[in-house]
C-alpha positions, 0 to 999 in steps of 0.5 A: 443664853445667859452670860456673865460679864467681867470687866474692870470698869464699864462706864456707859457714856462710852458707846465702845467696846464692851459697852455697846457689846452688852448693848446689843447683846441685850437687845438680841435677847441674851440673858446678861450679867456685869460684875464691875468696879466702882471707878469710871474711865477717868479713874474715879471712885463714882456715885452710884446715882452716876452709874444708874444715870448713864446706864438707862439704856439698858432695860434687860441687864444687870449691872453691878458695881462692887466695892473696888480699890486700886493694887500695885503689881509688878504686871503694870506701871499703873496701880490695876483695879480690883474689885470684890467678887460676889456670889452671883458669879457662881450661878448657872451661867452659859458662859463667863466672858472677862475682858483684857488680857492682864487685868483682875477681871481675867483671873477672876474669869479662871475661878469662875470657870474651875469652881463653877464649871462655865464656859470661858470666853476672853477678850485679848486686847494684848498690845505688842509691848505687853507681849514683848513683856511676856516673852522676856519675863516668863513669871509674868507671862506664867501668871497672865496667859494663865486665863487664856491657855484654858480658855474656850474661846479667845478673841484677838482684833487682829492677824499679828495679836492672834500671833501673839497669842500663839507664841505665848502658848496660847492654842491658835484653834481656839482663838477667833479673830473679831475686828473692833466695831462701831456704830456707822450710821451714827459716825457716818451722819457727820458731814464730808469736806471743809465747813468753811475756809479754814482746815481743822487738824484734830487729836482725840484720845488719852494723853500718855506716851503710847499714844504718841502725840510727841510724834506729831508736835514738830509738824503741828508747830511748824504749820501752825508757824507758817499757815494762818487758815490753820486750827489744830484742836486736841481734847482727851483725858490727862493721864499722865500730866506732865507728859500732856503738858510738856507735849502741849507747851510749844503749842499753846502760845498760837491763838489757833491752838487749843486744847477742848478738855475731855470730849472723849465723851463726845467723839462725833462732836469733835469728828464733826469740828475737824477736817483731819485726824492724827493718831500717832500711836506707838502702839494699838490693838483695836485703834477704835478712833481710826475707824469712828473717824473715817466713818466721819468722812474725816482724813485720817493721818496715823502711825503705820502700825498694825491693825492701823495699817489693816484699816488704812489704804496709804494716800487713798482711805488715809495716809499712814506715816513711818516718822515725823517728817512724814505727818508735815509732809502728809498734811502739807499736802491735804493743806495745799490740796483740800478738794483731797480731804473730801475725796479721801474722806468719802472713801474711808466711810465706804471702807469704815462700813465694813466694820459696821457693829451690825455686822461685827455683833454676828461673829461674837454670837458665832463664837458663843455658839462654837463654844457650848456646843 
């Protein structure tokens, strides 16, 4: 089956997503094509000698990255990326399949199908404040839920984005709901339980408000006031600066605190240092490092939020938290009672195998197959 991929950018130090989605797909025989830009995920221009080197791994596929430059739209805060089409989309392909909803590569996936006839599969990655969004501003939505409305197949993470979906018109018999994966036997090598007689507190991920770390400061700064066994690491990219340094400042004069740059490169490092991972989240659609954490043995403290709340049995796989009181109140009592960290942290690996990518890669063939039938 030959495949056509869109995707904004693919930088392959991520083992993520649609990265590692293309990588097994290679090694499952398929026949794909990436059409890219040139940024990496820390939003810059990179070499093409960067890309050949982190994409060795893959034998079979073909990767390019076309000229690419950023636009201002009224559709995000942010500048979108865009890159330069090239005739090899219009070659016989099985399917076209782009990635998330909003993004140039989506509307790109709607020419692909109208000129070249091709089947259509779309990731939705459609969090609820895109949504909200949407249904207040209907040229937005018009615009955006274009791609999906004459899409083959569409794919949500999750029950209420499939909801979504559905009240932006979005026919619900096409859409299949395929849950985040992550490679387990890789996460799952970490150790369970304290290395030693200090506990590790730990935050990975980008550094903006829809992440949430201004939710989980308070109790961060009171336990490091009051607690002296206590180390709290972050590490992630800077995307917005002065919100990361505003969030970090009460923090910084402790000599246990530290902030370890961008291992976002690195996840089973950091899982690997830590005892306890918060995500606090304002928002998710596949919250990967939930997962990839509790495959870790790792105690995962995070928001309530769905799909979070999908993954998370509260106080028995993890412990989900409605409001700051809550994350000092939950980590107080993993600190006042280690042996739960290690109790807990087995039985968040046995429920993280159930998203094993082994498992997870079946029902993406499955869905290619329903769609050229």
């Amino acid at each position: 089956m030959k495949i056509l991929h869109l995707i904004d950018n693919f930088d392959a130090r991520f083992e993520r997503d649609q990265i590692k989605l293309v990588e097994l797909l290679e090694k499952r025989g398929y026949d794909a094509t990436v059409i890219t830009s040139r940024y990496s995920s820390d939003e810059r221009l990179a070499k093409k000698s960067e890309f050949k080197k982190w994409e060795k791994r893959f034998l079979q596929s073909k990767i390019l990255h076309m000229p690419s430059l950023r636009i201002h739209t009224p559709f995000s805060t942010y500048p979108a990326i865009a890159y330069l089409p090239f005739i090899r989309i219009l070659r016989n392909y099985d399917i076209v399949h782009a990635y998330t909803f909003g993004t140039y590569s989506s509307l790109l996936a709607s020419v692909v199908k109208k000129v070249g006839k091709t089947k259509m599969v779309l990731r939705s990655d459609l969090s609820s404040s895109a949504y909200c969004k949407a249904k207040n501003f209907p040229f937005y939505s018009m615009m955006l839920i274009y791609p999906f409305k004459i899409a083959d197949a569409v794919y949500a993470y999750s029950s209420l984005e499939k909801r979504y979906l559905v009240g932006l018109g979005v026919q619900e018999n096409k859409i299949w709901i395929i849950p985040v994966g992550i490679n387990f036997d890789k996460f799952s090598k970490n150790s369970i339980g304290q290395k030693d007689e200090n506990i590790t507190i730990g935050y990975l991920g980008r550094f903006c408000f829809v992440k949430g770390i201004h939710r989980i400061i308070p109790a961060l700064y009171t336990i490091l006031h009051k607690e002296e066994k206590i180390r709290v690491v972050f590490t992630g990219i800077l995307e917005d600066v002065k919100y990361a340094n505003n969030a970090m400042a009460s923090l910084e004069k402790y000599r246990n605190f530290e902030y370890l740059n961008n291992l976002s490169m690195s996840p089973l490092r950091f899982y690997d240092m830590c005892d306890i991972i918060l995500v606090p989240s304002v928002s998710e659609t596949g919250a990967i490092i939930v997962l990839e954490a509790m495959a870790s043995g790792k105690v995962v403290i995070a928001s309530n939020i769905n799909p979070i709340n999908e993954y998370i049995e509260h106080e028995r796989s993890g412990f989900l938290f409605n409001d700051q009181k809550e994350v000092h109140l939950y980590t107080k009592k993993l600190i006042e009672n280690p042996n739960l960290i290690e109790e807990i942290g087995r039985r968040a690996r046995k429920e993280a195998a159930k998203y094993d990518w082994n498992l997870i890669i079946r029902r993406y063939e499955e869905m290619y197959r329903s769609v050229i039938k």
